[in-house]
C-alpha positions as CSV (number, residue, x, y, z in Angstrom):
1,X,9.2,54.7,-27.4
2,X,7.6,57.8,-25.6
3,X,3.9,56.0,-27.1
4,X,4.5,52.8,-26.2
5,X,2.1,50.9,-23.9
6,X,2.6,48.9,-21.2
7,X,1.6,45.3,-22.5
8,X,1.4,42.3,-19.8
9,X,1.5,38.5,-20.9
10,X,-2.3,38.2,-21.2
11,X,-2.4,41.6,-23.4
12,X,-0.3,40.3,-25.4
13,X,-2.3,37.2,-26.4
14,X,-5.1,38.8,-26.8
15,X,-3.6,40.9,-29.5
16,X,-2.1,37.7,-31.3
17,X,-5.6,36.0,-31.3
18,X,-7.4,39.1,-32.5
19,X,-4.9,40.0,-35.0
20,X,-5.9,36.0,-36.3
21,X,-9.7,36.5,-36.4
22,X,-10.8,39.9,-35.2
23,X,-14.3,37.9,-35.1
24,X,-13.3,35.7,-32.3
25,X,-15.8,36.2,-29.1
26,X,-14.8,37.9,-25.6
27,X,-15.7,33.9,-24.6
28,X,-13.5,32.3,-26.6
29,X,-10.7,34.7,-26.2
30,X,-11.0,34.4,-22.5
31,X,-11.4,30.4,-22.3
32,X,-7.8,30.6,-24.9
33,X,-5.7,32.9,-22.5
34,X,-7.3,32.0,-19.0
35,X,-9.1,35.2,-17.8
36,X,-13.0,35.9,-17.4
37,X,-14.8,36.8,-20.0
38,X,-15.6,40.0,-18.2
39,X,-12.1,40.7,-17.8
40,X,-11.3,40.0,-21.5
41,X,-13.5,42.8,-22.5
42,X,-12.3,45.4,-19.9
43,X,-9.0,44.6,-21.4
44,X,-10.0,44.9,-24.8
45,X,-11.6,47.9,-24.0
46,X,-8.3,49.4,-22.5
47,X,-6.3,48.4,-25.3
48,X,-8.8,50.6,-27.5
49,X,-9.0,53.3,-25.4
50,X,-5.0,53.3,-25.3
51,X,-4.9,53.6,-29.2
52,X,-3.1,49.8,-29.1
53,X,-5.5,48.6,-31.2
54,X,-7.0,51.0,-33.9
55,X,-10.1,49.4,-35.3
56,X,-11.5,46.1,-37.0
57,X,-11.1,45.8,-40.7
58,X,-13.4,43.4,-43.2
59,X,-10.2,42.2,-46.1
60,X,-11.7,41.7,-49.2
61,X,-10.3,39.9,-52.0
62,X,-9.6,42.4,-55.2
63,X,-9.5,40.4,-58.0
64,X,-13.7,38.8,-56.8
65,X,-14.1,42.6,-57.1
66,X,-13.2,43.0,-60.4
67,X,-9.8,44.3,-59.7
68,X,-7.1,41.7,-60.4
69,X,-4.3,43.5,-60.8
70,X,-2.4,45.0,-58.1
71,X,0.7,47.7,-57.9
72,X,2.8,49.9,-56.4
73,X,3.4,53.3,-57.7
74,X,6.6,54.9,-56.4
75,X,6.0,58.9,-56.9
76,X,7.9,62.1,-56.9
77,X,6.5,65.2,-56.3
78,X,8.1,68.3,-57.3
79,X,8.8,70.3,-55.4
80,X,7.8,68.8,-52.8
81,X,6.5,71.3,-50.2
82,X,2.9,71.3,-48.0
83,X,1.0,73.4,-49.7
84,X,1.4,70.8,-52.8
85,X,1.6,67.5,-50.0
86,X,-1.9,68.0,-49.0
87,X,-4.2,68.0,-51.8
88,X,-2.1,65.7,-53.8
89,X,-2.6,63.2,-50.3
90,X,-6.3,63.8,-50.2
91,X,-6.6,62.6,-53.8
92,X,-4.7,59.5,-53.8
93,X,-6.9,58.6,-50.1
94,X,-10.0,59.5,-52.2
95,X,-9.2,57.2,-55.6
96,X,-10.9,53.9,-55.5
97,X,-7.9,52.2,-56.8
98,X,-6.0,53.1,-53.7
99,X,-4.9,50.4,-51.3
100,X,-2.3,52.1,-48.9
101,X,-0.6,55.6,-49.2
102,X,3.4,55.7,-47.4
103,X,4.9,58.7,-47.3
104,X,8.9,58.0,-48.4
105,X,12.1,59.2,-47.6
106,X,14.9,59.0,-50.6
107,X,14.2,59.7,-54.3
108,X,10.4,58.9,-54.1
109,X,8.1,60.3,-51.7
110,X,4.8,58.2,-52.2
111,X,4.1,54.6,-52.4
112,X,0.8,53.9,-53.5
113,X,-0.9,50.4,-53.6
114,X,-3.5,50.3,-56.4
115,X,-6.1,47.5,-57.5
116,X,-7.7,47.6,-61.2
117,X,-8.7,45.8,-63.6
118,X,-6.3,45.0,-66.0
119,X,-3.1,46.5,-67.5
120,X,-5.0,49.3,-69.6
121,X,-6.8,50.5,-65.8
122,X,-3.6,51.0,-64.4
123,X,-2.4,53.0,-67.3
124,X,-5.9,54.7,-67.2
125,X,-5.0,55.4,-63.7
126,X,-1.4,56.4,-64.2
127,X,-2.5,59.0,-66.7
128,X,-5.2,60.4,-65.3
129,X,-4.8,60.4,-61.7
130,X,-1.1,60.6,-61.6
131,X,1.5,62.3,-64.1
132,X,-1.9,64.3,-65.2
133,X,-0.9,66.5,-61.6
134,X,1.3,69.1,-62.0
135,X,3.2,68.6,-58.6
136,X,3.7,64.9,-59.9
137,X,7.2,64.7,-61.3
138,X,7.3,61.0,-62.0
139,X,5.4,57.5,-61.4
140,X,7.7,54.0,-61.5
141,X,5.5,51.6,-61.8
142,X,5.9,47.8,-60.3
143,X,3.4,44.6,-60.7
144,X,2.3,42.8,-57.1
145,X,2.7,39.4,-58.5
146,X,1.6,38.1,-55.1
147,X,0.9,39.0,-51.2
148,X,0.9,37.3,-48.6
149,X,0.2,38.6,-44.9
150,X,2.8,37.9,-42.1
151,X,2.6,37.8,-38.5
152,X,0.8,39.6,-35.6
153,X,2.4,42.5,-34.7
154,X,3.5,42.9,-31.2
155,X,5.9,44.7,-29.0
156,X,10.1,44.3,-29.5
157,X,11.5,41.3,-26.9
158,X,12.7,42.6,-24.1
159,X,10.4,45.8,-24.0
């Protein structure tokens, strides 16, 4: 835990409200977890300047932008060596369709989260994009049925 932070009571609600609605104000954050609004930002500030919190992100709905279909694409690269890692990475991160990129241990080494269209995008995709690549070995295919977003994240009790 060499990275961790040193997170205090107040930090921590801040994070849980932000992680909530990233659009809530440095007033209304302060009036919820008793602090100054002046102090709210300096600690907002801090936890960005730590790397705690990494950015603000705008969640938009896939299938009101055409892409209804969601999936995750467990992939093998062969062999599986940097040279190959690299461009293969860069591609996935540059693909529209992409969601989120994991690198794996075990038989696969990629999970991909896609959005498309329909059935015949994703095999478009899967074709083309994919088991097209000659470091690409194999693609297992599964169908996101449905998501749904848990909790905030915040530190381990007891740390």
């Amino acid at each position: 835990m060499a990275d961790s932070v040193a997170l205090d009571p107040v930090d921590l609600q801040i994070l849980r409200l932000l992680q909530n609605d990233a659009r809530t104000t440095y007033r209304e954050l302060a009036a919820e977890v008793g602090v100054a609004a002046s102090t709210c930002l300096d600690r907002v500030a801090r936890l960005r300047r730590s790397g705690v919190i990494l950015g603000d992100q705008l969640r938009l709905d896939p299938a009101k932008l055409g892409r209804g279909l969601q999936a995750l694409l467990l992939v093998q690269v062969r062999p599986h060596r940097r040279e190959l890692i690299g461009p293969f990475v860069d591609r996935v991160r540059s693909l529209p369709e992409s969601r989120a990129l994991f690198h794996l241990t075990g038989p696969d080494d990629y999970l991909v989260q896609v959005a498309v269209a329909d059935a015949a995008d994703l095999q478009r995709l899967v074709l083309d994009e994919f088991t097209s690549r000659r470091e690409v070995a194999r693609v297992d295919t599964r169908l996101i049925f449905q998501q749904w977003d848990c909790g905030p994240l915040l530190p381990p009790a007891g740390s």
